[in-house]
C-alpha positions as CSV (number, residue, x, y, z in Angstrom):
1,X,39.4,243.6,-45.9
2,X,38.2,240.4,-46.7
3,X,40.9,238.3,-45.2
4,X,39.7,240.0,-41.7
5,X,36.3,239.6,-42.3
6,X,36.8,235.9,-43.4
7,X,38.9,235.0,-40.3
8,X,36.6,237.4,-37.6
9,X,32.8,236.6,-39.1
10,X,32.6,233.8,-41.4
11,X,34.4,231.3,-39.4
12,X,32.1,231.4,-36.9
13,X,29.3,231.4,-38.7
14,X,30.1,228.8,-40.7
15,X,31.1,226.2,-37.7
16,X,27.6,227.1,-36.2
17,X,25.6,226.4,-39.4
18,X,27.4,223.1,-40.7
19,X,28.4,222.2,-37.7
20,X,32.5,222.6,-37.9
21,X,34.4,221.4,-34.7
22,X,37.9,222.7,-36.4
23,X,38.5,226.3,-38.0
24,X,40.8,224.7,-40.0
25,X,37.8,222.3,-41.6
26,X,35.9,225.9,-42.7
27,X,36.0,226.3,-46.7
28,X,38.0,229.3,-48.1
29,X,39.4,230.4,-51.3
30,X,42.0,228.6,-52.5
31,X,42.9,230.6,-55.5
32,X,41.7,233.0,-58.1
33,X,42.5,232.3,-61.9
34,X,42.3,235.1,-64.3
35,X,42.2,234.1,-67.9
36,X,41.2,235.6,-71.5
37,X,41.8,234.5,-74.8
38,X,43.4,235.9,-77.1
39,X,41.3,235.3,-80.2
40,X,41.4,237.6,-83.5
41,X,44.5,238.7,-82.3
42,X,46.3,235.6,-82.7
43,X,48.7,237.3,-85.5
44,X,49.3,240.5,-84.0
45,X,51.9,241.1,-81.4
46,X,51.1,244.3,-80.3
47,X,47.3,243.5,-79.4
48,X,48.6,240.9,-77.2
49,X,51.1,242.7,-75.6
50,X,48.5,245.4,-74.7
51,X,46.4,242.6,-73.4
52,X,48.9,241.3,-71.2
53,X,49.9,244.6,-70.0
54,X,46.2,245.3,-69.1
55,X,45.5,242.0,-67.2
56,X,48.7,242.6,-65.3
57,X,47.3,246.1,-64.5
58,X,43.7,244.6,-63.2
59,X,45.4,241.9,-61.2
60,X,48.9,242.8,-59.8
61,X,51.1,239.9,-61.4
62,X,52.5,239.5,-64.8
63,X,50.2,237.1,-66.8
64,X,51.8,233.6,-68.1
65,X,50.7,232.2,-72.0
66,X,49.1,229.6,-72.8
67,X,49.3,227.3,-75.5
68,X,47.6,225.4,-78.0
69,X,47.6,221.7,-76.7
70,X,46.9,220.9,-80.6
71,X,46.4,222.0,-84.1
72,X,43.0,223.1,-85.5
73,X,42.9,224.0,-89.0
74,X,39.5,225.9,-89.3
75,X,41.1,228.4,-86.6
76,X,44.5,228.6,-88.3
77,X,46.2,227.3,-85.3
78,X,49.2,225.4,-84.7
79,X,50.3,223.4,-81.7
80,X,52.4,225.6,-79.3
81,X,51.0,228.5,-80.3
82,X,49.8,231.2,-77.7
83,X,46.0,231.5,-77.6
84,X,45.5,233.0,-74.0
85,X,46.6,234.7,-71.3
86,X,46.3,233.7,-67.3
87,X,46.8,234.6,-64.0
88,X,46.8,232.6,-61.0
89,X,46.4,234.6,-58.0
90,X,47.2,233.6,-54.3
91,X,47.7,235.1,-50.4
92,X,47.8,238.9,-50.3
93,X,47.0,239.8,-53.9
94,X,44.1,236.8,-54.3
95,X,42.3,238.8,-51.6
96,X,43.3,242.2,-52.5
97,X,41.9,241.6,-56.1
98,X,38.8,239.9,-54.7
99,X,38.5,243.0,-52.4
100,X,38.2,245.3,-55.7
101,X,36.3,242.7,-57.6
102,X,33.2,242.5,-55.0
103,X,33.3,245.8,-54.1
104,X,34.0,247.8,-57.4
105,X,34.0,246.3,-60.5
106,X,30.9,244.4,-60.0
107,X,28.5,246.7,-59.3
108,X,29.2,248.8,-62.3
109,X,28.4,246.2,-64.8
110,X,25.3,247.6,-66.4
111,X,22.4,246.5,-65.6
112,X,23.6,244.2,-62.8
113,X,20.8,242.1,-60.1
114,X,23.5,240.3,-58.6
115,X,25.5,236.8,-59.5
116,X,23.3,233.8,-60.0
117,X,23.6,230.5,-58.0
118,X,24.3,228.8,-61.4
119,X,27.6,230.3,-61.8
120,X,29.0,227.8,-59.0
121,X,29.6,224.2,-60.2
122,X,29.3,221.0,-57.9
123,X,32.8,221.6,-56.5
124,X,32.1,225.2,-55.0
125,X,33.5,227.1,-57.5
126,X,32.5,230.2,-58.8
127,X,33.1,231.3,-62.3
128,X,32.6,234.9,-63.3
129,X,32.5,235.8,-66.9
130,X,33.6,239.9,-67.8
131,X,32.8,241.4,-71.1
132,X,34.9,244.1,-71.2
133,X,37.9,244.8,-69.2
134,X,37.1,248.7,-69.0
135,X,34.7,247.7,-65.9
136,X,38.1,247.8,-64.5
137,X,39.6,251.0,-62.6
138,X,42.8,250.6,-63.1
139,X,42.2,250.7,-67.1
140,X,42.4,254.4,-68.3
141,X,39.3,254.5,-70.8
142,X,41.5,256.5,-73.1
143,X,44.0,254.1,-73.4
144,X,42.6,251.5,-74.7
145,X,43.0,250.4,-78.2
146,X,41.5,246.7,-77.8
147,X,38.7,245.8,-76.1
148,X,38.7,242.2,-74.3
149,X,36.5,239.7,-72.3
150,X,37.5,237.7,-69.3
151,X,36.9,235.0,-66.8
152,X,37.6,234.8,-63.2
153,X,37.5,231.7,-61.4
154,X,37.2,231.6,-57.7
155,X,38.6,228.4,-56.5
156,X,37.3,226.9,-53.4
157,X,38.0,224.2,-50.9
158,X,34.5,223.7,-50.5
159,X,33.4,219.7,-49.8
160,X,29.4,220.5,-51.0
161,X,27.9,223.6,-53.3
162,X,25.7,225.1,-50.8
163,X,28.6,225.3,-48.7
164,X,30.5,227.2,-51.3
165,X,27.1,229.9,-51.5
166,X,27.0,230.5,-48.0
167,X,30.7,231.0,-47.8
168,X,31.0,233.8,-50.7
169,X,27.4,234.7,-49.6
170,X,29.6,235.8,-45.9
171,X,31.8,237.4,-47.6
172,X,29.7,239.7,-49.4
173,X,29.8,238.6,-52.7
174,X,26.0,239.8,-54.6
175,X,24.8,236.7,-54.8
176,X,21.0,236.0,-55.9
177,X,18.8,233.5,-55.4
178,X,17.5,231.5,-58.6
């Protein structure tokens, strides 16, 4: 699990690359947000009920709306109305979806060569774009009706970026250098 291997591998080798004195002073994950939009299906109840029923399938916890913050008339949208769905995952099931993530759904994107250093801003986070959600195992390819995209965001507590790639690097995330 990735909690073990965090706390029994990457500590350590952490403190002795940057220099640590404190285990406590070691970046980890913070969080991991799960978010999609909802799009063409802005009108149609059942297509987001299906989403949100999938996304709480992929990740283990009911997913929350969110809202327009204002009104945009070329999109036909109002303020307060729902245009996404999120996830905010922490503890046990933040590392029990990361566990699947890294070592499942991942590798059978087609085509994949591995995450690029891009995808992880100044602030050490990473930011995953999905296409489809049918990478997913838990989705039952017969099932589904509507085909989505989503993001995950890793959140770290990472001070510098390179810390942030050598920390998901040690926990055996497919990262590739650019």
């Amino acid at each position: 699990m990735l909690l073990e291997k965090y706390k029994k591998e990457v500590v350590s080798q952490m403190k002795e690359k940057f220099g640590y004195r404190n285990d406590m002073a070691v970046p980890r994950i913070v969080k991991v947000v799960v978010n999609t939009g909802i799009g063409k299906a802005l009108k149609d109840e059942k297509i987001q009920e299906t989403i949100a029923k999938d996304l709480a399938m992929i990740t283990g916890q009911k997913a929350i709306p969110t809202l327009a913050r204002g009104a945009i008339s070329g999109f036909k949208i109002r303020e307060g109305m729902v245009v996404g769905l999120k996830v905010t995952l922490r503890g046990k099931r933040m590392y029990e979806f990361l566990d699947r993530l890294v070592g499942g759904v991942i590798p059978r994107v087609r085509d994949f060569r591995g995450l690029s250093e891009k995808l992880i801003d100044k602030r050490g986070n990473l930011n995953i774009g999905i296409k489809e959600q049918i990478i997913f195992p838990e989705i039952a390819h017969e099932d589904v009706r509507y085909i989505f995209g989503l993001e995950v965001a890793v959140v770290t507590n990472a001070k510098k970026r390179e810390e942030a790639i050598e920390l998901f690097r040690l926990l055996g995330f497919p990262i590739k250098k650019d």
